[in-house]
TITOR-452171 format. One line per 2 residues: number of its first residue (from 0); their letters; for each residue x, z negated, y of C-alpha. Coordinates in steps of 0.05 Angstrom, whole numbers, plus 5000, padded with zeros to 4 digits. Each point is the difference from the previous one (the first is absolute). Layout:
# TITOR-452171
NUM) a) X/Z/Y; ...
***
This chain:
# TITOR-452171
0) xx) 7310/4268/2435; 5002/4932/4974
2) xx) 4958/4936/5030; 5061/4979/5028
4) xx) 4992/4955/5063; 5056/5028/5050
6) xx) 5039/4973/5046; 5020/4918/5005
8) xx) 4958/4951/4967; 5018/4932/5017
10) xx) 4980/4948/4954; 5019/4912/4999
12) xx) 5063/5024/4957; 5024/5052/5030
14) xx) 4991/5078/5015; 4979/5067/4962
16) xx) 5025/5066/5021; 4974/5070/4985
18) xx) 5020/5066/5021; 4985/5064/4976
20) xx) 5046/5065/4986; 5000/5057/4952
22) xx) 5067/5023/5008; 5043/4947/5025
24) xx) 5061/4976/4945; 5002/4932/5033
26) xx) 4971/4960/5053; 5025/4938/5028
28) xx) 4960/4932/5042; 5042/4978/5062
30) xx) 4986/4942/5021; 5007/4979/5081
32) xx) 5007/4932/5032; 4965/4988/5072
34) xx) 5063/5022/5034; 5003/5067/4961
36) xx) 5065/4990/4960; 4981/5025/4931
38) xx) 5007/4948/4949; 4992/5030/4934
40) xx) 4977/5068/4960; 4971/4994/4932
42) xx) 4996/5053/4954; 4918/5024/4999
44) xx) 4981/5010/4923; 4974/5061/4981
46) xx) 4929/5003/4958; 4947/5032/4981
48) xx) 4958/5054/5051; 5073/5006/5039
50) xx) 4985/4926/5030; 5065/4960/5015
52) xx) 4978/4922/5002; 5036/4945/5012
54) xx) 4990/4926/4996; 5041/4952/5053
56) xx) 4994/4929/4983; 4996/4951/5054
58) xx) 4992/5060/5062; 4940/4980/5037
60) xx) 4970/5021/5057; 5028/5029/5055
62) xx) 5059/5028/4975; 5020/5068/5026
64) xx) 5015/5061/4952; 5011/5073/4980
66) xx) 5016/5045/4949; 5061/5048/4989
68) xx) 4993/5057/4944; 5045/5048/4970
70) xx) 4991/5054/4954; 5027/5083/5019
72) xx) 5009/5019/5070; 4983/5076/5017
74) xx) 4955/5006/5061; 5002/5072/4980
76) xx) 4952/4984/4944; 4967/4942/5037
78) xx) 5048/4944/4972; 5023/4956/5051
80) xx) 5021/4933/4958; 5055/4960/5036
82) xx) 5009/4929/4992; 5031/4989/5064
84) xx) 4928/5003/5038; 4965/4937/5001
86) xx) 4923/5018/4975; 4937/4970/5027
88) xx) 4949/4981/4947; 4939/5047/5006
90) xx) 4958/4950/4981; 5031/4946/5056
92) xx) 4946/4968/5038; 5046/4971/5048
94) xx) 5069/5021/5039; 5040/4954/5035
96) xx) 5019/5053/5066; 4977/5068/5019
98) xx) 5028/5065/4973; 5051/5027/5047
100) xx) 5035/5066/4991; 5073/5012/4994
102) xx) 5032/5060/4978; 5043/4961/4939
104) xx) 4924/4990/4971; 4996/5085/4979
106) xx) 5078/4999/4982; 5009/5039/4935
108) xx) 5036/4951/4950; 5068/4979/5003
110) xx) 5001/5021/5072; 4951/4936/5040
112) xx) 5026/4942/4972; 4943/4941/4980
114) xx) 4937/5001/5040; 4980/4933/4982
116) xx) 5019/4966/5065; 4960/5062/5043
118) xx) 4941/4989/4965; 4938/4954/4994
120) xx) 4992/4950/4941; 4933/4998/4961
122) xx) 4973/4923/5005; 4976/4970/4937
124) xx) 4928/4977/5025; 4954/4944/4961
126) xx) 4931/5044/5017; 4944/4954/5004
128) xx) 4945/4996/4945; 4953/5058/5035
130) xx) 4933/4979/5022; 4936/5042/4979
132) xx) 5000/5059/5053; 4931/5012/5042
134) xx) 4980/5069/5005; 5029/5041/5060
136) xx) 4964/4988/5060; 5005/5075/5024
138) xx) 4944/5059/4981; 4997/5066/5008
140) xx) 4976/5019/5071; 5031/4944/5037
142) xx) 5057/5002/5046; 5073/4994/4975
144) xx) 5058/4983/5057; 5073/5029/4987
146) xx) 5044/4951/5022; 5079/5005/5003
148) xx) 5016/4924/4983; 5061/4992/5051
150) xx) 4977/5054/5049; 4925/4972/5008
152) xx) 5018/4927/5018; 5081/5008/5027
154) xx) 4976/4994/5072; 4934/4961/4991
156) xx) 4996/4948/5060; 4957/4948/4958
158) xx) 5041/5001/4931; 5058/4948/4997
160) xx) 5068/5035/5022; 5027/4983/4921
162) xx) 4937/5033/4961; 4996/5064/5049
164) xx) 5021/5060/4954; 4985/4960/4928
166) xx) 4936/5000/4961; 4990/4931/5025
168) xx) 4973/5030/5068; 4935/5017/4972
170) xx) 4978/4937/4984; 5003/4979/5072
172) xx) 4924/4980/5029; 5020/5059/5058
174) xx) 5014/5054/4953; 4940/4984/4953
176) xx) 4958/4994/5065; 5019/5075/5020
178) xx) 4988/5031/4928; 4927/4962/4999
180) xx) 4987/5027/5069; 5015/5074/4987
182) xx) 4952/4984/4929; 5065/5011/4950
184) xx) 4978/4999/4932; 5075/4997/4964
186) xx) 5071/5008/5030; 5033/5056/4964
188) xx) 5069/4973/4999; 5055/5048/5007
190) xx) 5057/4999/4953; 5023/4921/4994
192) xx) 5050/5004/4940; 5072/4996/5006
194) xx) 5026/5065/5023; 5069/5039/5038
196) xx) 5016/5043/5049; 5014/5076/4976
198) xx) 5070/5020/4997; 4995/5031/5071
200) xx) 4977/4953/5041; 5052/4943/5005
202) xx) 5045/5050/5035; 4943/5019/5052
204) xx) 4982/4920/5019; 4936/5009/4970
206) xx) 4967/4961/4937; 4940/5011/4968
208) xx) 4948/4971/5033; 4940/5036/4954
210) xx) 5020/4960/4935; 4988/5060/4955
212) xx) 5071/4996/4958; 4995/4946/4946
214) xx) 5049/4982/4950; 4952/4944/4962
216) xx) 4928/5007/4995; 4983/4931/4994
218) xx) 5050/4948/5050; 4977/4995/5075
220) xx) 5051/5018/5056; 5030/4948/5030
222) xx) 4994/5027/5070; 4927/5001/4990
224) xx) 4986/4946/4953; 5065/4943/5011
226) xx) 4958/4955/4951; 4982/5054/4952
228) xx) 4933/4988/4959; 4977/4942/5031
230) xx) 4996/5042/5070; 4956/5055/4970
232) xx) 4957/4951/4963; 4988/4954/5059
234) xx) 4992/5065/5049; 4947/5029/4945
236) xx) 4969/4930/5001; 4993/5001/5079
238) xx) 4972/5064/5005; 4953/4985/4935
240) xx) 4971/4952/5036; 4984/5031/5059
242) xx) 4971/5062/4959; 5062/5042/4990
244) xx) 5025/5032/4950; 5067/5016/4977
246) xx) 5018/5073/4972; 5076/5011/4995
248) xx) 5032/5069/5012; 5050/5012/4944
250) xx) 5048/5048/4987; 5015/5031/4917
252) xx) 5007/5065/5014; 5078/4987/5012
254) xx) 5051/4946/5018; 5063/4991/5057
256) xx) 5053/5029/4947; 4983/5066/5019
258) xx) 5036/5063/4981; 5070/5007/4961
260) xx) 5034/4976/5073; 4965/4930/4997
262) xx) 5005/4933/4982; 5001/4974/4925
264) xx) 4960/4929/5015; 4948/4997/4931
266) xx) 4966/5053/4964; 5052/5054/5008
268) xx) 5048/4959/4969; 4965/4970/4944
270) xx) 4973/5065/4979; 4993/5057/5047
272) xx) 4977/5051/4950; 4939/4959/4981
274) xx) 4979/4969/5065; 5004/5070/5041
276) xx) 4976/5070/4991; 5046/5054/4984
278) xx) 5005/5066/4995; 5027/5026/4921
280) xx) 5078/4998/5029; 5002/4937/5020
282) xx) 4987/5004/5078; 4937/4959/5038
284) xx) 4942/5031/5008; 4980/4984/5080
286) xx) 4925/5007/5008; 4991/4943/5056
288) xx) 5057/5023/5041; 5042/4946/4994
290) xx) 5045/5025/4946; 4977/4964/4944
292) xx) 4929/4996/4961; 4980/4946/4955
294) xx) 4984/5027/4927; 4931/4961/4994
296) xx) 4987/5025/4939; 5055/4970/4966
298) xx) 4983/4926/4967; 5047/4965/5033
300) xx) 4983/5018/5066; 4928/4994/4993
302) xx) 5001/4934/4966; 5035/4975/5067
304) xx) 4950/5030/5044; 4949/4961/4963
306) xx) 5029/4938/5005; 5009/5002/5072
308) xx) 4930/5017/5015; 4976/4944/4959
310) xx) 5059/4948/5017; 4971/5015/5085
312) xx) 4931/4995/4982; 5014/4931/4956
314) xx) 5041/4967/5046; 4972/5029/5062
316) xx) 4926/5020/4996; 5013/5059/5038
318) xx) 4929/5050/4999; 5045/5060/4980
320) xx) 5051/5055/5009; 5011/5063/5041
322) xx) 5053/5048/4956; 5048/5044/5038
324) xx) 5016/5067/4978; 4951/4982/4947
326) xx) 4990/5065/4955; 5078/4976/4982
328) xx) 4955/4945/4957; 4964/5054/4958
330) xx) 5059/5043/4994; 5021/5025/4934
332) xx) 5046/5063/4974; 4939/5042/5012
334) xx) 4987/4978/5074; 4949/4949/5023
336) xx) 4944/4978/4944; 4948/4954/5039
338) xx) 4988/4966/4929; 5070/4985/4990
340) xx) 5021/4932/4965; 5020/4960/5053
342) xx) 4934/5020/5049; 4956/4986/4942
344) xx) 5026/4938/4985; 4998/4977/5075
346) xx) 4923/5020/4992; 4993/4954/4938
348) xx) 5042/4945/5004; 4961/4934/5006
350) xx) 5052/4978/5052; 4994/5064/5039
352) xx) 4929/5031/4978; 4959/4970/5059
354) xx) 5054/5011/5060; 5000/5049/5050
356) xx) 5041/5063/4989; 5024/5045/5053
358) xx) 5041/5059/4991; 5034/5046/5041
360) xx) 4984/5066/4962; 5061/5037/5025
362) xx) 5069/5010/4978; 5047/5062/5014
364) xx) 5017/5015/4923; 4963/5049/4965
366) xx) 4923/4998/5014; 5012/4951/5035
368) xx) 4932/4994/5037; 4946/4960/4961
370) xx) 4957/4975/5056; 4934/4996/4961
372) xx) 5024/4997/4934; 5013/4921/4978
374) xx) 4932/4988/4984; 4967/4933/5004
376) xx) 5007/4952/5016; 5060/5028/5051
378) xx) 4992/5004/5072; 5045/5049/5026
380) xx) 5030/5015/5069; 4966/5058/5029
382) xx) 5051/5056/5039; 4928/5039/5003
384) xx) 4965/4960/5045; 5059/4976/5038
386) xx) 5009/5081/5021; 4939/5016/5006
388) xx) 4985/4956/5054; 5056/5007/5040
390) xx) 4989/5072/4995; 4927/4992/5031
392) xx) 5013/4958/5055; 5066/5036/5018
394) xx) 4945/5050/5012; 5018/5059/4942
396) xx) 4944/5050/4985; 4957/4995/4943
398) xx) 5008/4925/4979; 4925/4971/5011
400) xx) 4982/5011/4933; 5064/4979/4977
402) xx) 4992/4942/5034; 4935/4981/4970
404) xx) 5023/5012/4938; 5056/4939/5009
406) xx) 4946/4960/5036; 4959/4997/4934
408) xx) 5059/4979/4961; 5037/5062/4979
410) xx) 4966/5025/4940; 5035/5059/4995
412) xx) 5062/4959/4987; 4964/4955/4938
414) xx) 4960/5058/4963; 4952/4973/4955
416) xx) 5000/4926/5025; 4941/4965/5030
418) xx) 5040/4950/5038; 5049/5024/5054
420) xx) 5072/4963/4979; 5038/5026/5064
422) xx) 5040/4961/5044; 4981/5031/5066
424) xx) 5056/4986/5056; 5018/5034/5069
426) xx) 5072/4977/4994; 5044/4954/4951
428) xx) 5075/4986/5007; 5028/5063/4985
430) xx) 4984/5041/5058; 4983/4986/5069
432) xx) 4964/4942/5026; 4914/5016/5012
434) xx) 5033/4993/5085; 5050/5050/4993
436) xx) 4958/5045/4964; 4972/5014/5072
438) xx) 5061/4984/5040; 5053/5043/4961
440) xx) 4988/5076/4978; 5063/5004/4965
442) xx) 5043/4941/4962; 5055/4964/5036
444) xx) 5049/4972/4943; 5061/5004/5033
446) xx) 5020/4924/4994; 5003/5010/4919
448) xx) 5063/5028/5012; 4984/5071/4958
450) xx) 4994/5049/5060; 4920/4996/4993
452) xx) 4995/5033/4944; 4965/4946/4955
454) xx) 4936/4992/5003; 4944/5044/5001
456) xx) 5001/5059/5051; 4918/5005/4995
458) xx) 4973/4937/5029; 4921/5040/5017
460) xx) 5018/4955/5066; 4984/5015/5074
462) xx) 5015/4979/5069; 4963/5014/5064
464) xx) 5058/5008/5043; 5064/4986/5000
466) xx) 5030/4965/4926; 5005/4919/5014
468) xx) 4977/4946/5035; 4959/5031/5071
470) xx) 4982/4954/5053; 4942/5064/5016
472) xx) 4933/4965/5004; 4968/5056/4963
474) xx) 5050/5009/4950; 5003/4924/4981
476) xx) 4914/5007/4997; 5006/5060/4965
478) xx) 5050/4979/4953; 4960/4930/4992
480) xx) 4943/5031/4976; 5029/5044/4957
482) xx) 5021/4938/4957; 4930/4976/5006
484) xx) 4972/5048/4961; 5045/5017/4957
486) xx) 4999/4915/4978; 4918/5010/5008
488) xx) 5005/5067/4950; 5041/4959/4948
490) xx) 4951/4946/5003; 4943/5041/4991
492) xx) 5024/5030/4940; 4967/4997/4925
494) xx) 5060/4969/4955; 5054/4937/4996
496) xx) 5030/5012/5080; 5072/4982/5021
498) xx) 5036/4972/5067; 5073/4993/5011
500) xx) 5019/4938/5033; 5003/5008/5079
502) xx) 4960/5057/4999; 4941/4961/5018
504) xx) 5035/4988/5068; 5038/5054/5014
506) xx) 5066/4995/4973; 5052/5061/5014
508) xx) 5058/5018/4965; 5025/5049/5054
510) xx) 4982/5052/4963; 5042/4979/4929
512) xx) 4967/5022/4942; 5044/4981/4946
514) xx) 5020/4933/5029; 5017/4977/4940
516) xx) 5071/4974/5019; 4982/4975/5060
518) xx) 5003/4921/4992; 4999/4979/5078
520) xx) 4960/4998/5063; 4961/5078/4979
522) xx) 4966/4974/4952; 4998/4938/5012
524) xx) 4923/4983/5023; 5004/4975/5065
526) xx) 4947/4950/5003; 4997/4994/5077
528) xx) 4986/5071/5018; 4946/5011/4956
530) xx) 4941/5048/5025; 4947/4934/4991
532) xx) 4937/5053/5017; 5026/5038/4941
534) xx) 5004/4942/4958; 4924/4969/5027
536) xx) 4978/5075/4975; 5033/4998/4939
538) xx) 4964/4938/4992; 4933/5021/5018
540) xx) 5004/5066/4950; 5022/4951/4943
542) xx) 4940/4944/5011; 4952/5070/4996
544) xx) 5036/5026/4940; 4992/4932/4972
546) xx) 4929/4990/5017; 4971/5063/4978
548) xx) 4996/5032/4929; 4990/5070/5026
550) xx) 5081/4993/5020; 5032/4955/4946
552) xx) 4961/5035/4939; 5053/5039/4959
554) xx) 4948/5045/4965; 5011/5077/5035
556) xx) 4948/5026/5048; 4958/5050/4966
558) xx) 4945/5020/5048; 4952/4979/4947
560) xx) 4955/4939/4992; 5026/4931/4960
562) xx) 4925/4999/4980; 4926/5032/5000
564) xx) 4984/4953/5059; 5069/5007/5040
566) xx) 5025/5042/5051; 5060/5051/4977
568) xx) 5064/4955/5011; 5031/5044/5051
570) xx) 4970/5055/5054; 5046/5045/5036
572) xx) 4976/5023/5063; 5021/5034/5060
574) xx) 5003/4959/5074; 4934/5035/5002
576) xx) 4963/4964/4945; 5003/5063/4964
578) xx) 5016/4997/4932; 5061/5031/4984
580) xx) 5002/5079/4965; 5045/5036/4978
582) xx) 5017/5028/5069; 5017/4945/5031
584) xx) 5046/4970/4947; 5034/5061/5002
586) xx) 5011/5009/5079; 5072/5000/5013
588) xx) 4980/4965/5061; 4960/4946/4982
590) xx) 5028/4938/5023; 4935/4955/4999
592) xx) 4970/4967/4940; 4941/4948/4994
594) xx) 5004/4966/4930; 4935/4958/4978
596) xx) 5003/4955/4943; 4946/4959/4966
598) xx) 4987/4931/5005; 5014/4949/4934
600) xx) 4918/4999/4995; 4942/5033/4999
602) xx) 4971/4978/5064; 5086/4989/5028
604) xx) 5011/5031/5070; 5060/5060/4992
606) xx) 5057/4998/5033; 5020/5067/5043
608) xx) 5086/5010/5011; 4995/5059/5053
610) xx) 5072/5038/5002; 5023/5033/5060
612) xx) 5063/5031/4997; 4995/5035/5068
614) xx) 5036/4976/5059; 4933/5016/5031
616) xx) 4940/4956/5002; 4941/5008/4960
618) xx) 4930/4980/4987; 4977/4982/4935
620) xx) 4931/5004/4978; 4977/4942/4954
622) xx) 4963/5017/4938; 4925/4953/5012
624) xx) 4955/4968/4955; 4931/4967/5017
626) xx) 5005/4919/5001; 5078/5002/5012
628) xx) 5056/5002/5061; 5068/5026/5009
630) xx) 5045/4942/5025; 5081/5000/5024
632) xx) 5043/4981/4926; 5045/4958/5035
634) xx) 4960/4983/5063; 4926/4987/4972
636) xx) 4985/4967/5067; 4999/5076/5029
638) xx) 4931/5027/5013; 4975/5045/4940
640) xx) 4989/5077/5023; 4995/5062/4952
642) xx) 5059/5017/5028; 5068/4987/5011
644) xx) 5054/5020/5043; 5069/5015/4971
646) xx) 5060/5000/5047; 5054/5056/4977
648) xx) 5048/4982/4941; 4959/4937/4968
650) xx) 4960/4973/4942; 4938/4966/5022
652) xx) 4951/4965/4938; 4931/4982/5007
654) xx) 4953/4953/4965; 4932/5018/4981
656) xx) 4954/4925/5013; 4932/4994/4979
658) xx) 4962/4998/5068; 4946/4951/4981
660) xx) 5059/4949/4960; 5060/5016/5029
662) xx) 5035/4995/4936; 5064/5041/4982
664) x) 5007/5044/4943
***
């Protein structure tokens, strides 16, 4: 396509429009004053590389607009041109009200009458000059934090009653406190763009609370952001300061206008054929699930991808992005190409070449599972690991060297890689909550209104009694120390790891794994109640992830030496201070594990994570070497021994000190 700068361009003398459309016969500007009347529509003029431009002498800033385009109308064949909907500019980096759904919105034409005054109005925005951007804070093998904007700060005691729910709440000194505490190394923000609800929920009371159902990429929602730019750049400031990244969760594997029964609100009606897939007669292809899939091979919609990536990291500085549904970005009309256009130029753009990348290497189209298969400098969410280890300490057979095998970073997943690129993560927000993993055996979705039927029916959960809350001493223990190690497993684990906000305090969800349109008091984060010994041990795994190498490094475990004069990076051993053989990695049974890894140095102390996954006690024999001690990780005031007692179900690490320095490796 042409170098065309899209969108509104304000200048001192007025305002240039461009909009782009292979197929539309004629699209008009509609102008909107602040009390929504529309005051005029000019006639777009149609150029070269299907651009319609427009210059409006004397508009300035601030005034509110859309687009209405016309051209054939066969939804049969994937037409849908009706200049009676009101169309938000793609490229809009501002709207003046949230999306709301109405049924008029997905009227076919003739039949809904104008939309303009049920939707939204695109803001023309003066953007400031953009400052040079610092490199992202974030690397590899720290800790990101997904955090639902409204959800994580809606019933925060500290944060001001009018910033609770908006981006603006994470800028507040109590907030920032927390995240430093538990060591967070960037917020992974969950979808913050202007989204609506899907067709179904309105009639159910619900909304959705998750975020992921944008109609444009690049303007903030006003729920979450009521001052639009200037809140995410001042919250990415805060947190910049205090360490923090910013990565932002964004959605282009589809928008909110659905299938053929939704809403026409931008791309479907400036040109549906060219912004969506489709199969050869005309009809959407749906390989995210939400009945429409965004063709990102095609120019147009590529081009706009682009420019929202680089417009967020100009204006905001934010470290990077996590994609949803991402093989949908490497899809073409032979399935998904990891060298595709668009993910090669995110890998060498000079906006976008040193940010962090993070996809989500799942879709449900064809071959639709790529985890392992971006390349670098992705990171990708790993389904692996999260399975795996729920698996092993819901106690199934066979999963110790499984197990190991996600401890050392999941090499099995990255064939042919030195460096591990998983995201390693017990639970995110789609699923259940790290507490009702061992509270709830079976989901509990009934308040989404769909007969608990969404959702996924294998959770790999447990409970030790009854499903719910239990006042049982041994049950609450039981169930406590469950989390433990499940939080000390993640933390202990070769690769980029991943919390979900709350989880470091024991947030439940009742047993709702697909919570998504849940925007009230269940997922809420209920500041008051939090588990606060969870959270001090949350904080103590962190400040020894942070402190040692032998847990941060991203390079896998081989079992081998880094040099002539180190020790192999990794040992496997039994509770006996056996090396593992092949007999006990391959006993069903096996529910104990001692993993020792090497020290940064030559003459570095190692550091010994000793797995038991039985609710039984056990004894762990420390490996020794002359001149050194075995001390307590996270209690080095603890006597050393050459041994060390495990209680049943826990993670227990142990720090090899020279005896005649006392220095840590």
């Amino acid at each position: 396509m042409a170098p065309v700068t899209f969108g509104a361009r304000p200048d001192k003398s007025g305002i240039e429009f461009a909009v782009w459309s292979s197929r539309a016969s004629k699209i008009e500007l509609c102008l909107f004053d602040a009390a929504d009347h529309e005051i005029e529509r000019l006639p777009m003029v149609p150029g070269e590389k299907d651009v319609f431009q427009l210059y409006v002498k004397g508009a300035g800033v601030g005034m509110r607009y859309g687009y209405r385009a016309d051209g054939d109308y066969d939804p049969a064949r994937g037409l849908w041109f009706d200049p009676d909907k009101l169309l938000v500019d793609p490229y809009a980096v501002e709207v003046d009200r949230p999306y709301v759904y109405d049924a008029r919105l997905g009227a076919r034409r003739g039949e809904g009458g104008d939309t303009a005054p049920l939707m939204p109005k695109a803001i023309v925005t003066a953007l400031p000059t953009a400052p040079s951007v610092a490199p992202p804070l974030f690397q590899p093998g720290g800790l990101i934090y997904e955090l639902p904007v409204r959800a994580f700060s809606k019933r925060h005691p500290d944060v001001p009653k009018e910033d609770r729910g908006t981006l603006r709440a994470l800028a507040h000194p109590a907030v920032i406190d927390h995240l430093k505490k538990i060591g967070v190394s960037a917020v992974e923000l969950m979808p913050v763009t202007a989204k609506i609800d899907e067709r179904h929920l309105p009639p159910l009371g619900l909304t959705n609370a998750w975020g992921y159902n944008p109609v444009t990429f690049m303007a903030l929602d006003p729920h979450l952001a009521p001052r639009g730019m200037a809140d995410l750049q001042a919250t990415t400031n805060a947190l910049r300061q205090a360490g923090i990244g910013v990565i932002l969760d964004l959605v282009f594997n589809h928008t909110g206008e659905s299938d053929e029964r939704g809403p026409t609100l931008s791309l479907r009606g400036l040109d549906n054929l060219a912004y969506y897939r489709h199969e050869p007669d005309g009809r959407l292809i749906n390989d995210t699930g939400t009945g429409n899939t965004l063709a990102c091979d095609h120019p147009a919609v590529r081009d706009l991808i682009l420019a929202s990536l680089r417009y967020f990291v100009s204006h905001a500085g934010v470290d990077g992005f996590r994609f949803d549904l991402a093989p949908v970005l490497g899809r073409d009309g032979e399935g998904f190409n990891a060298n595709a256009q668009l993910l090669a130029a995110m890998r060498s753009d000079p906006v976008l070449s040193d940010r962090i990348l993070i996809a989500e290497p799942w879709d449900i189209g064809p071959g639709g599972y790529q985890l392992g298969r971006f390349g670098s400098p992705f990171l990708e969410w790993n389904d692996k690991y999260r399975d795996d280890v729920r698996r092993f300490w819901r106690g199934d057979s066979g999963m110790v060297g499984r197990l190991a095998t996600r401890l050392a970073g999941s090499s099995d997943a990255f064939i042919g890689e030195k460096q591990s690129r998983s995201v390693n993560f017990i639970a995110a927000h789609d699923g259940m909550t790290l507490a009702d993993l061992v509270r709830y055996e079976k989901k509990h979705n009934e308040a989404n209104g769909e007969a608990n039927r969404d959702g996924h029916d294998e959770n790999l959960s447990w409970n030790l009694g009854v499903e719910g809350e239990s006042a049982e001493p041994r049950i609450v223990a039981g169930r406590a120390g469950d989390q433990r190690a499940l939080l000390a497993t993640l933390f202990a684990s070769r690769g980029t790891i991943m919390l979900t906000a709350g989880d470091e305090f024991g947030r439940s969800q009742h047993g709702n794994n697909n919570a998504y349109a849940q925007d009230n008091e269940l997922t809420w984060l209920d500041w008051e109640k939090c588990d606060l010994a969870l959270e001090d041990h949350v904080a103590a795994l962190s400040a020894l992830r942070r402190s040692l190498i032998a847990l941060s490094d991203t390079e896998f475990l081989t079992g081998q030496p880094r040099n002539d004069k180190s020790l192999p990076d990794v040992a496997w051993m039994t509770e006996t201070g056996l090396p593992m053989d092949e007999a006990a990695w391959n006993d069903p049974v096996r529910r104990r594990l001692m993993m020792v890894l090497a020290g940064a140095g030559e003459d570095a102390g190692r550091l010994a994570v000793l797995v038991n996954g039985d609710r039984r006690a056990s004894t762990f024999v420390l490996p020794l070497r002359d001149g050194y001690r075995w001390l307590d990780a996270l209690d080095q005031d603890a006597s050393a021994e050459a041994w060390r007692l495990v209680e049943g179900r826990a993670v227990a690490f142990m720090i090899e000190r020279r005896a005649d320095k006392g220095e840590a490796g």
